[in-house]
C-alpha positions in Angstrom: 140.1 85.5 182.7 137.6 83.7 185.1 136.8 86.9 186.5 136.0 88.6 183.6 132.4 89.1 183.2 130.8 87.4 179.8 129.0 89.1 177.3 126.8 87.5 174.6 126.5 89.4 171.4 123.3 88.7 169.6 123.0 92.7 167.7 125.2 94.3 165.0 126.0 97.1 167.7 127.3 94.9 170.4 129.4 93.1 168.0 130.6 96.0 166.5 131.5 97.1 170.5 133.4 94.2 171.1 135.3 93.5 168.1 136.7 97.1 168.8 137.3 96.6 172.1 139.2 93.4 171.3 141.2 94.8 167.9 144.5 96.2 170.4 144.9 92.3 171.5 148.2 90.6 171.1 146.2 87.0 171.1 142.7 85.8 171.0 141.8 82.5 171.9 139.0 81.6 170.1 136.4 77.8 169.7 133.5 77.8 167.5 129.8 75.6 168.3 128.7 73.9 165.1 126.8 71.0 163.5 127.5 69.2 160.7 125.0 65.6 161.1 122.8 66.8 158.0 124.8 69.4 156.3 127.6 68.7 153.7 129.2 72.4 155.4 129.4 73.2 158.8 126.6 74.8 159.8 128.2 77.8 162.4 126.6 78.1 165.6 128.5 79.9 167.6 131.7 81.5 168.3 134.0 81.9 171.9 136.2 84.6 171.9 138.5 86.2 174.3 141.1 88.6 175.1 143.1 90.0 177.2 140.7 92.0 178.5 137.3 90.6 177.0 134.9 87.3 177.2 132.5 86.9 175.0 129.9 84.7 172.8 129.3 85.9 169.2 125.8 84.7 167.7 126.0 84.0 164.2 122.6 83.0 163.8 120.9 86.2 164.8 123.5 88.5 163.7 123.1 88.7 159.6 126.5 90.2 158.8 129.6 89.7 160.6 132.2 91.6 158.6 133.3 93.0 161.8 134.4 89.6 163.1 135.9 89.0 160.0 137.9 91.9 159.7 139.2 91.6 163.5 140.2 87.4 163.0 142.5 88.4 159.6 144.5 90.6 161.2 147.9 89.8 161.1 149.7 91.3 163.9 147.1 89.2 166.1 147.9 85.4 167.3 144.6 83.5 166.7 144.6 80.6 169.3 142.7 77.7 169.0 142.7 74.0 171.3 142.4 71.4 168.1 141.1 74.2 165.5 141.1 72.6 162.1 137.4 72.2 162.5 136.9 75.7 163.4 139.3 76.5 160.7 137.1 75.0 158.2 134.3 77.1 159.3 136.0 80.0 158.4 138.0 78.9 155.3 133.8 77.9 153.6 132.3 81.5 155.0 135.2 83.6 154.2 137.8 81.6 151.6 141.0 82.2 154.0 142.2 81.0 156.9 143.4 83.0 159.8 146.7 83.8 160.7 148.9 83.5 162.3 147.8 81.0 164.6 148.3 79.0 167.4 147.1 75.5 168.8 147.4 74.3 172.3 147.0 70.8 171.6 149.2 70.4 168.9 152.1 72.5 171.2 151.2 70.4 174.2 153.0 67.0 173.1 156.5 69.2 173.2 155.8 69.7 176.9 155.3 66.1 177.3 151.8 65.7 177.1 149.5 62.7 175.5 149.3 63.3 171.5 145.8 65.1 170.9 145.2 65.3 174.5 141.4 66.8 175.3 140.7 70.4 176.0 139.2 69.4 179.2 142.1 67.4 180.1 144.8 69.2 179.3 142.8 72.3 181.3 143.5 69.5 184.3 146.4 69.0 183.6 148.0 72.3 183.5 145.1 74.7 185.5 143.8 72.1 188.0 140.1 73.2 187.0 137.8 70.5 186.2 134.9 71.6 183.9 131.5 70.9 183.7 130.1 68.4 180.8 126.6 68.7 181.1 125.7 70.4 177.5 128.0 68.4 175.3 125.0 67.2 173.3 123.7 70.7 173.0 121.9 71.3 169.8 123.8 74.6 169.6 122.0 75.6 166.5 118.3 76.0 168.7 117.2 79.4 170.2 117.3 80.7 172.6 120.5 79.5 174.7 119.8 78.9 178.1 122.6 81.0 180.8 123.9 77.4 181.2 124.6 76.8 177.9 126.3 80.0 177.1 128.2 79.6 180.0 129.4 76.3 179.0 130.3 77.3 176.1 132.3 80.0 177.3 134.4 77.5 179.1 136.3 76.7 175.9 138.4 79.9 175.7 137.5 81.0 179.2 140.5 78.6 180.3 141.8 78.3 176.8 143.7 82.0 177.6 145.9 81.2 180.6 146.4 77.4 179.4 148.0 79.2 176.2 149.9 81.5 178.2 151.3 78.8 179.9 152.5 76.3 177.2 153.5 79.6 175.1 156.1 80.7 177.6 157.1 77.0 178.9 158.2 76.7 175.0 160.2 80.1 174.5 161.8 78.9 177.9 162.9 75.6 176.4 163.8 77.1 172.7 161.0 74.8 171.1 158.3 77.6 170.0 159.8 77.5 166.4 159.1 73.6 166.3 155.4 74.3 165.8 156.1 76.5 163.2 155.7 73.6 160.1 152.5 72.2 162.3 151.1 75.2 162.0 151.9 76.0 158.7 149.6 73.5 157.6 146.5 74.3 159.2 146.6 77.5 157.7 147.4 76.1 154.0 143.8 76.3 152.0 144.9 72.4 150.4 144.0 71.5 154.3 140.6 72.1 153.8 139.9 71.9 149.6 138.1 68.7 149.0 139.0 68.7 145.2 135.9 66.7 143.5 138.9 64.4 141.4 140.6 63.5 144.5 136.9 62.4 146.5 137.9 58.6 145.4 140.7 58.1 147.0 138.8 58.9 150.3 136.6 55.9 150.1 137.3 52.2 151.6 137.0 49.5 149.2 139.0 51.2 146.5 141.5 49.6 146.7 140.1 46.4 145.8 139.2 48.0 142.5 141.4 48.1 139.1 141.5 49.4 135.8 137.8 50.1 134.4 136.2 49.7 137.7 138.7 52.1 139.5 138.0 55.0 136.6 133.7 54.9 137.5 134.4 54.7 141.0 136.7 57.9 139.8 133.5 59.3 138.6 130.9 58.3 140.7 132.5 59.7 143.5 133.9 63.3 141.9 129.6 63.9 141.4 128.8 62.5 144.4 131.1 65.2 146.0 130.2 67.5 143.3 126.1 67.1 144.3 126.8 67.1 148.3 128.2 70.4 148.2 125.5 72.3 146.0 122.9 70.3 148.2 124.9 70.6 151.3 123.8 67.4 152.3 125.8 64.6 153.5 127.8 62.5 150.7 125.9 59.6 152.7 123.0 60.7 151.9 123.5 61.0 148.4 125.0 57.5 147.8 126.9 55.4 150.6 130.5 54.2 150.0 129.9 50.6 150.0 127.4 51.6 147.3 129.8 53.7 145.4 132.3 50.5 145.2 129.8 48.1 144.1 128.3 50.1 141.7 131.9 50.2 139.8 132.5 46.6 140.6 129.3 45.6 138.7 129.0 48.3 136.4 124.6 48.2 135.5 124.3 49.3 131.9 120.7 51.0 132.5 118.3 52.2 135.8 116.8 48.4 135.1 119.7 46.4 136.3 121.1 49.3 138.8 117.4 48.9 140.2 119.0 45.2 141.3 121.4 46.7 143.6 120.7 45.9 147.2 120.6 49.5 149.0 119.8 51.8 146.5 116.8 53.7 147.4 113.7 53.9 144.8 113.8 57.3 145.5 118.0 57.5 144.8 117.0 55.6 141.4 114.3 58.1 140.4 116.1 61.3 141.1 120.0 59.7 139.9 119.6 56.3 138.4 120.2 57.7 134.5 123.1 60.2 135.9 124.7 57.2 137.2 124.3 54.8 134.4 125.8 57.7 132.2 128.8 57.7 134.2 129.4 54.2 134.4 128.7 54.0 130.2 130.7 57.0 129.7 133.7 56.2 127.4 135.8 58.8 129.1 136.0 56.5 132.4 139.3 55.3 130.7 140.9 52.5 132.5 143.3 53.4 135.7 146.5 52.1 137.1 145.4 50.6 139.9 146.4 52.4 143.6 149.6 51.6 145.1 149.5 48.3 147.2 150.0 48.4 150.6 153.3 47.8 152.0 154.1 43.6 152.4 153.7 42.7 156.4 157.4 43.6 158.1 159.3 40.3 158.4 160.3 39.4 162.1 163.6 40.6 161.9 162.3 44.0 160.5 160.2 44.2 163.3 163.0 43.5 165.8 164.9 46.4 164.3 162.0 49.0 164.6 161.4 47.6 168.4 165.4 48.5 168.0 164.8 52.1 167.1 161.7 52.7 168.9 163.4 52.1 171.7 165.8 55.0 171.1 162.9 57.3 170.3 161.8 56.7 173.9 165.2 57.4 175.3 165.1 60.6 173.5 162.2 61.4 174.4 162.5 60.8 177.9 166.0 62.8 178.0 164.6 65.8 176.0 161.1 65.7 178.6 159.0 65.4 175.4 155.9 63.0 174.1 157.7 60.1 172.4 154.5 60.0 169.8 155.5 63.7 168.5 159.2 62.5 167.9 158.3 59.5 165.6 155.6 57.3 165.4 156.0 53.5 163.9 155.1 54.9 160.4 157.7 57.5 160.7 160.1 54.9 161.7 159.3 52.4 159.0 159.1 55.3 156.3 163.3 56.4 157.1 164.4 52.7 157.4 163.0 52.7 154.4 163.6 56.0 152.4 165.1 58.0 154.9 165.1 61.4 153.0 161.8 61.4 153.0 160.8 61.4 156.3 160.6 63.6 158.5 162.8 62.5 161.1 165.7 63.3 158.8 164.3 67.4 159.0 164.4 70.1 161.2 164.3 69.6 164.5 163.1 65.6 164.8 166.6 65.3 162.5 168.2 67.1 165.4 166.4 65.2 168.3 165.9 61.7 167.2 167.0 61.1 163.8 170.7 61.5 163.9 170.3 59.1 166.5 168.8 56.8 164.6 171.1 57.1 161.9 174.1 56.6 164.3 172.3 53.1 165.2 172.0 51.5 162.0 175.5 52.6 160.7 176.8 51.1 164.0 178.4 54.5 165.3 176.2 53.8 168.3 174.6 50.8 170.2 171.9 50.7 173.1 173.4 48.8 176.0 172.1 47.9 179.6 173.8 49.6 182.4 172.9 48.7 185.9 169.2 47.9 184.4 168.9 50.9 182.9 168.7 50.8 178.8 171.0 53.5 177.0 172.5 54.5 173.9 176.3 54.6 174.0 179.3 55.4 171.4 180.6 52.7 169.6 184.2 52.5 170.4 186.9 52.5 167.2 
């Protein structure tokens, strides 16, 4: 792929060329340029592609219509390939209402070869290619024109490497049977609920809400629903609307009129002029019924329960180690707290993980099995009758 010669598509024609050229592919690998600072949405920048054959840099700000684009990504006989996409993925679930498929992401498959959890593009490209690149335009305001050479070559970068890296991991994991292991990861960056920020659902997002109950919980309900509501018909930030801290002590206090929400420390004369009444209304409306309160948090573990997840993280790592695999993608502490607790509900007690690590597990608090030191080296051993 470094030798192939880059092409950036600022006309209708040349994209129409190159999405032809590229429609026979088996894979693309694909990375997208955006900013997001003072939008609510994405605002799409840019777009990387590549083929087998084919390098090239779609722009999406000069280039009205981009049905062709569209209607090469959404085909279904082709692998999309992304290196930590659910960003890009966004991008094209707000412009187009689906998401790709079916997909691929290197830094999600990456772990099963043994490599750091949400390792970097950069250095997992070190890591598996031996190519250092270049960092000189990562603060590129990508949506300014025109793009200098430099730039466009930079950006290039991310799926100019991104094609052999896949290539690599891809057939590493068909050697080793563990392809079908991604299949459930994947699954769910290509579910819509991924990416739907349901207005109801906005509170649960915000720190502090916990701290509330009954009444107080049901305005901050629906303070935040319009809040969410208001940022996406604006596209503006939901910061800039009404900051969180804000949010929570605005249902704490619960003002009755613009007067005594004028008290508030942080609210904006302007914020009060163009919202004050809206949010009084809300916090007076009768239908901000009282709420159960959310679910504590768990009580701190007790030393002894710590000593026993110390216990099974231990065998995670010895699994790991003997399968060659990250020990973070087998189970992290959550995952290890959640099945001593309620085991069917974790995932270590499902698919493969069951397979790997959590019949293991199972074995060692049942007392089938027991970890042992042999000649300074920690192991888990059958427990004999």
């Amino acid at each position: 792929m470094s030798d192939r010669p880059l092409i950036y598509v600022d006309t209708p024609q040349l994209l129409e060329q190159i999405c032809t050229a590229l429609a026979d592919s088996q894979w693309l690998v694909i990375d997208t340029e955006f900013l997001r600072e003072n939008t609510y949405y994405p605002e799409f920048c840019l777009l990387q592609i590549a083929g087998e054959r084919t390098l090239a840099c779609i722009d999406p700000l000069l280039i009205k219509h981009l049905d062709p684009l569209w209607e090469l990504l959404y085909q279904p006989h082709i692998t999309k390939v992304f290196h930590a996409g659910r960003q890009d993925l966004e991008i094209f679930y707000h412009l187009h209402g689906r998401l790709p498929q079916p997909l691929f992401d290197t830094q999600v498959a990456a772990p099963l070869l043994g490599y750091p959890e949400q390792i970097g593009y950069a250095n997992l490209v070190n890591e598996i290619l031996g190519v250092t690149l270049e960092k000189g335009h990562s603060r590129t305001d990508w949506s300014r024109r025109p793009l200098s050479p430099q730039q466009i070559e930079y950006a290039a970068d991310d799926v100019r490497y991104l094609a052999p890296m896949y290539l690599r991991i891809r057939d590493k994991l068909m050697a080793l049977g563990r392809l079908a292991w991604l299949d459930e990861d994947f699954a769910h960056l290509t579910d819509p609920a991924t990416y739907a920020n349901p207005p109801g659902d906005a509170w649960r997002r915000i720190k502090g809400g916990r701290k509330l109950k009954g009444r107080q919980l049901a305005i901050l309900r629906r303070l935040a629903a319009w809040r969410e509501e208001l940022a996406g018909q604006e596209n503006r930030p939901r910061g800039w609307i009404l900051k969180d801290d804000l949010l929570c002590h605005i249902a704490r206090l619960k003002p009755q009129t613009p007067q005594a929400l004028a008290q508030l420390r942080g609210l904006g004369e302007k914020t009060l002029k163009r919202h004050g009444e809206t949010i009084c209304r809300l916090v007076n409306d009768p239908a901000s019924e009282a709420m159960e309160p959310l679910p504590p948090r768990p009580p701190a573990l007790s030393s002894e329960q710590e000593a026993l997840l110390d216990l099974l993280n231990a065998v995670v790592r010895l699994q790991a180690a003997y399968h060659q695999i990250n020990p973070s993608v087998l189970a992290s502490r959550k995952d290890l707290e959640l099945f001593l607790n309620t085991p069917n509900q974790s995932r270590l007690a499902q698919g493969w993980r069951k397979k790997l690590v959590g019949n293991a597990l199972q074995d060692l608090l049942e007392g089938r099995k027991r970890l042992a030191i042999e000649k300074g080296h920690l192991q888990l051993e059958e427990v004999l009758p």
